[in-house]
N, C-alpha and C positions, 0 to 999 in steps of 0.2 A: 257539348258532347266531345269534341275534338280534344280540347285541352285535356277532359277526365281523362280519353282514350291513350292519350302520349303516358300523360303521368302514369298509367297502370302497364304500358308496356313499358316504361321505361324500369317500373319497379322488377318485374317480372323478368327484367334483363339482369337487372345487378344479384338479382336471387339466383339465376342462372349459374353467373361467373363466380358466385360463393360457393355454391356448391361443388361443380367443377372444381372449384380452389385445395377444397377439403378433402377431395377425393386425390386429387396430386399428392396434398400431403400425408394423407394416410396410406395410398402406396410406397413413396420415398420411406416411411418407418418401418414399414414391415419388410421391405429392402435393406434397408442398411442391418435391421436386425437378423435377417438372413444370413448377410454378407459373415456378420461377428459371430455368429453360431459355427459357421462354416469355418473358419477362421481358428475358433478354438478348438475344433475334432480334429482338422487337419494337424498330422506330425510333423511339426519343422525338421532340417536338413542339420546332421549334427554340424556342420561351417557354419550355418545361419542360428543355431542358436551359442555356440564359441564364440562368435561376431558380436550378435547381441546379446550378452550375459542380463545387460542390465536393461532388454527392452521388457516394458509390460504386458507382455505377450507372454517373453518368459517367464517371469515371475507368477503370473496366474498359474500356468504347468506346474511349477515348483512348488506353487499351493498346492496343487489338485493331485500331487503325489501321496497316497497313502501315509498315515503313522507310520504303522510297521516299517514300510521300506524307508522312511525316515530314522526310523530310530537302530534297521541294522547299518545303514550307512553312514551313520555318525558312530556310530558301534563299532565296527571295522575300522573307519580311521580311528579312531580312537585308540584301537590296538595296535595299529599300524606303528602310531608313532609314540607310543606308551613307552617304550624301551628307552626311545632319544630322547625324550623328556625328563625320564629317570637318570640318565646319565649324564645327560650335561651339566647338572648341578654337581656331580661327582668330581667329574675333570675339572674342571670351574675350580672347588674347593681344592684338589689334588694343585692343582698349578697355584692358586691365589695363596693358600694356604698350608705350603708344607710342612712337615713333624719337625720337631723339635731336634732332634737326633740328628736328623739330613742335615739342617741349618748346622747344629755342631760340626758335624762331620766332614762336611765342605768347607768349613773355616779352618777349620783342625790341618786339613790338607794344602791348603791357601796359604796360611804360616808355615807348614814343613817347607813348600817348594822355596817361599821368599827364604825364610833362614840359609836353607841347604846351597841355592844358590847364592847366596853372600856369602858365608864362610868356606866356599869353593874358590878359596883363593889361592891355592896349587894346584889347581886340575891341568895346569897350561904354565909351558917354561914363560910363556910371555904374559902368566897372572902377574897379578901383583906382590905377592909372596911367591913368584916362583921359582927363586934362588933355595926355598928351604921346600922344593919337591925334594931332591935328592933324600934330606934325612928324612921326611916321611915316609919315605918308599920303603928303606933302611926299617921302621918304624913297621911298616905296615907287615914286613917280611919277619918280624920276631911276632906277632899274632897270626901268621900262618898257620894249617893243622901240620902240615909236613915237619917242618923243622922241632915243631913240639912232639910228635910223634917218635922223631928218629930221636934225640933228646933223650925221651922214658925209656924208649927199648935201650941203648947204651947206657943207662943207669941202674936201668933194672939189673942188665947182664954184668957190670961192675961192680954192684952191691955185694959185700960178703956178707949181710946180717941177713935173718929172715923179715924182720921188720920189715928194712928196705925195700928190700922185693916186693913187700906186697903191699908198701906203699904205692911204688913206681906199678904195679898190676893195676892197684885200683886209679893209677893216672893214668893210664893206658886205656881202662874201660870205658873209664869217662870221655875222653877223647873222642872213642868211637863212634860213644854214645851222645855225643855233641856232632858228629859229623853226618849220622842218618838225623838227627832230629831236626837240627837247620835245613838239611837238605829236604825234607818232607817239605815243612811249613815253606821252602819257596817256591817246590813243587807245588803249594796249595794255592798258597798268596799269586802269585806270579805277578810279582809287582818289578816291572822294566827300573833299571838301573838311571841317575837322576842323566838328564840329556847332556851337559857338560863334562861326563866320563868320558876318559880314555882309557878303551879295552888292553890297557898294557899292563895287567896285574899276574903278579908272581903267581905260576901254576895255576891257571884257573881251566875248571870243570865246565859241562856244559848246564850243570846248574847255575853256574858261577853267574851267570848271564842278570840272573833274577837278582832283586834287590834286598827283600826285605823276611826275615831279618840279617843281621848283620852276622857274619858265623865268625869275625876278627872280635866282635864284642863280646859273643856270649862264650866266648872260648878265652876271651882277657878275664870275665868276668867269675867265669869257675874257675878256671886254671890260677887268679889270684887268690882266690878264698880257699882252695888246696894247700895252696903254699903256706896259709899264712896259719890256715887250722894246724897241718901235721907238721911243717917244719919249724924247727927252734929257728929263729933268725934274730938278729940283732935289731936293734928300733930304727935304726936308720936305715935296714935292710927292709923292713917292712912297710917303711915309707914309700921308697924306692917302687916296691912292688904295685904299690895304689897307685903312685904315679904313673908307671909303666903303664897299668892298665888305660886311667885315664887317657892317656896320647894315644892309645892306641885308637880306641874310640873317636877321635878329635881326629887323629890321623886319616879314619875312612872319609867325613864330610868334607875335610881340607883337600882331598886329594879328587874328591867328587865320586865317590865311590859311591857311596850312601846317603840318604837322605839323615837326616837329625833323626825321626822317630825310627827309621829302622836302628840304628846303636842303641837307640836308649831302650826301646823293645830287645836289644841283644842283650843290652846287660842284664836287664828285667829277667830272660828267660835263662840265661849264664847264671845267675845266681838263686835259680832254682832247678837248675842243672845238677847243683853239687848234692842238694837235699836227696833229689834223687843215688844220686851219688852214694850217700851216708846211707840211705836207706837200702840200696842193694850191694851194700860194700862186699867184699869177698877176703876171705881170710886166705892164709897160705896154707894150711890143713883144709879147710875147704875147699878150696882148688885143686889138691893134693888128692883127696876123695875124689870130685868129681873126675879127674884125669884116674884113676884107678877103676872108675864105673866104666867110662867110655872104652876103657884099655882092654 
């Protein structure tokens, strides 16, 4: 009877501490499951969830946010930054990729400067051509409007023919009419004179300041083609006169006055100067009327 007796309480012991066992563990589950319920209702601290962006805590919350509010707040940014999205490819291409034109046009002006500064070989007694500043000067002062001005009016007023006169009128108009017309376009352009100029030019205006175009050129370039239409001149006199021109032209880059494109735009517009010219010519019975309208 003893032994039976042990063995049955001994059993009756280990059933004991099983049971007890499973009751430990079945509180500790419904505990920590409390704990994680509680855990998830509770609103973290906005530091504690900037801190842990990437704890799994937060990402459950970031699930458990609505669609809707998901999809206006991808919505929003979206808009947000729609603009700089669309733009950066723009400037991108604008810088990576400029027009065709620009690229000319910047090269265009890259060659005028290198030219203009090398054949500025008089700009300075101490150039390398500076022994022949003097006769450019000389040179630059026979394509002035001044002395061409005073010139027509003394021709006109010595001419006994009417021809004459209204030759030297319509050199006189032309003149004038070269001297607002350059003055505009530098009034437009206002293109600064090349940097190795010296501001020591016969009679200069405060247009004079501006570079482009040239008013020595497009006043060699009509005032040639005047001479060579209405005046009878000998061939070697007509030579003479294309040459003249040319130096003249040659004269403003040598002397640093001008860039190369402003002269050759001078002569350019000098030689549709005269067209104009021909086309508002004025008669001496014309001018005769109109002084009897005005009178």
């Amino acid at each position: 009877m003893c032994p039976a007796l042990g063995w049955n309480s001994e059993m009756t012991s280990c059933a004991d501490r099983a049971a007890v066992q499973r009751a430990t563990a079945g509180h500790a589950f419904s505990q920590s499951k409390n704990n994680a319920g509680r855990s998830l209702n509770r609103t973290p601290s906005p530091h504690l969830l900037q801190r842990q962006g990437s704890d799994p805590t937060s990402a459950r919350l970031r699930a458990s946010e609505s669609p809707t509010r998901r999809r206006g707040s991808s919505s929003a940014s979206a808009s947000a930054t729609g603009p700089q999205q669309q733009q950066l490819p723009e400037e991108d291409c604008m810088r990576l990729n400029p027009s065709f034109a620009g690229i000319a046009l910047r090269s265009l002006l890259a060659i005028d400067l290198w030219m203009s500064k090398r054949l500025g070989v008089c700009a300075e007694e101490d150039s390398s051509w500076g022994s022949v500043r003097p006769l450019m000067k000389i040179i630059e002062i026979s394509g002035h409007g001044i002395p061409w001005i005073a010139v027509t009016l003394y021709c006109m007023w010595k001419s006994d023919s009417a021809a004459g006169q209204e030759i030297m009128l319509n050199l006189l108009l032309a003149l004038l009419l070269d001297v607002v017309l350059v003055g505009i376009v530098k009034a437009l352009v206002r293109r600064r004179r090349p940097s190795h100029n010296r501001m020591d030019m016969f009679a200069s205006f405060s247009v004079d300041r501006y570079s482009f175009p040239s008013g020595h050129a497009t006043r060699a370039a009509m005032g040639a083609r005047f001479l060579l239409t209405h005046l009878v001149l000998a061939a070697p006199v007509r030579v003479l006169v294309l040459l003249w021109a040319v130096l003249v032209g040659l004269s403003r880059v040598m002397l640093g006055r001008h860039n190369v494109t402003d002269v050759a735009f001078g002569f350019l517009m000098g030689y549709f100067q005269y067209s104009l010219v021909e086309a508002l010519w004025v008669s001496t019975a014309g001018l005769q009327k109109l002084l009897g309208v005005l009178g």
